[in-house]
C-alpha positions in Angstrom: 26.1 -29.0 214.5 23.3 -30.4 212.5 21.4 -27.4 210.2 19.7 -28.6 207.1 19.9 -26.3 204.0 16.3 -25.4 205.1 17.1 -24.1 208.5 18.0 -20.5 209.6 20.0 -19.5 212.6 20.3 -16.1 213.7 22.5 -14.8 216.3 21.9 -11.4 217.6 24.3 -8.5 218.5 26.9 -9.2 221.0 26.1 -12.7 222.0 28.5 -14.7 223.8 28.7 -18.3 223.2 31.1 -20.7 225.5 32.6 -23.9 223.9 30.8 -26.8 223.2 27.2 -24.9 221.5 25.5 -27.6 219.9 22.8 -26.0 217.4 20.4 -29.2 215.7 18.4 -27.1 213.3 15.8 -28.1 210.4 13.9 -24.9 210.5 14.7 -21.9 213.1 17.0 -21.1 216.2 17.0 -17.4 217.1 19.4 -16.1 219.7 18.6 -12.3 221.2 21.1 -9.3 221.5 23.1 -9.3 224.2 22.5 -13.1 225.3 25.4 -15.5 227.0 25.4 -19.1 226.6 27.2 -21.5 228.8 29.2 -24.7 228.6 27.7 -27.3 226.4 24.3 -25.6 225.4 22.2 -28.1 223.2 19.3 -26.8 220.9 17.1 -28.7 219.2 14.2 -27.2 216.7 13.0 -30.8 215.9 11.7 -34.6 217.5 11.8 -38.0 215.7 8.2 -38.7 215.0 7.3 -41.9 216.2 3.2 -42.6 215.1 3.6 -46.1 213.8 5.3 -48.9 216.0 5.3 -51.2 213.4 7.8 -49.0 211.3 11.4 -48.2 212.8 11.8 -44.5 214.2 15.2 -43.4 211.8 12.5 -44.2 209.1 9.5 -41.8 210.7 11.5 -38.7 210.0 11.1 -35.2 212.8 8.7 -32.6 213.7 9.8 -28.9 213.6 9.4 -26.2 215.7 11.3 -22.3 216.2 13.3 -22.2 219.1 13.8 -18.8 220.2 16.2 -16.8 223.1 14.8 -13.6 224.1 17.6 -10.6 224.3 19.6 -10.3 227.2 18.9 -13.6 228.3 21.6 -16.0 230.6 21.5 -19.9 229.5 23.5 -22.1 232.3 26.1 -24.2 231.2 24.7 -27.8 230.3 21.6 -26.9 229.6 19.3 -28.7 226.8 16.6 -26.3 225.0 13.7 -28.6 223.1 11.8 -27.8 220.1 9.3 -25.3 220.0 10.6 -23.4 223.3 10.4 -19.5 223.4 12.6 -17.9 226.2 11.7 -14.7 227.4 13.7 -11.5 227.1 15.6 -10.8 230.7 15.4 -14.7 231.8 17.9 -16.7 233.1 18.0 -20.4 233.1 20.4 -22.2 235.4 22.5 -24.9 234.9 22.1 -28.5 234.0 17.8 -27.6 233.1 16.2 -29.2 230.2 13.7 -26.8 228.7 10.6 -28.4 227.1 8.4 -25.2 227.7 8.1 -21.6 226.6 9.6 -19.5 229.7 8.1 -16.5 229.9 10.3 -12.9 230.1 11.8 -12.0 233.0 12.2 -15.3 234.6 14.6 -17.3 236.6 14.6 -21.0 236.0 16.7 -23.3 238.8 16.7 -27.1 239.1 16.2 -28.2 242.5 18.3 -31.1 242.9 19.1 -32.9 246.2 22.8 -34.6 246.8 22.4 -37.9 248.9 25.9 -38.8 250.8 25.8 -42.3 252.6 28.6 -43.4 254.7 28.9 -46.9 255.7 
């Protein structure tokens, strides 16, 4: 886990967390009552910044935003929540997604993925 002195995390009532919760946090993460979080969750409240090409990105320093879990909410194992994302009370977001928008409450998020099997 990264979390500057700055940040606050706040886990709700009853939530369940699987192993391998990665929280990056330089201002706010907020996890509802009663939510359950997967296999290797990732959270991040913040981006490099990267305005100027002519100076290097580890020198451009982040933008901030609140993530936030609605209550009673299911995250899939593997999946990656950006900053700035709000997820809706009562949603569930399958496995393997990478959130980069707010999902509103009561939702069901699924990747569509397609296998391709050649045999030669």
């Amino acid at each position: 886990m990264f979390v500057t002195d700055k940040a606050q995390i706040v886990f709700g009532k009853n939530v369940f967390v699987n192993k391998g919760l990665s929280i990056s946090a330089q201002k706010s993460v907020i996890i509802g009552d009663n939510s359950i979080l997967g296999e290797n969750v990732k959270i991040y409240d913040q981006n490099h910044r990267f305005r100027n090409k002519k100076v290097t990105i580890s020198k451009q320093g982040f933008n901030t935003s609140e993530v936030s879990i609605g209550e009673n909410c299911w995250i899939g194992s593997n999946v990656t929540i950006l900053k700035g994302v709000h997820i809706g009370n009562n949603s569930i977001v399958g496995a393997n997604c990478l959130i980069y928008k707010d999902i509103p409450e009561n939702s069901i998020v699924k990747l569509h993925e397609e296998l391709t099997i050649t045999t030669y």
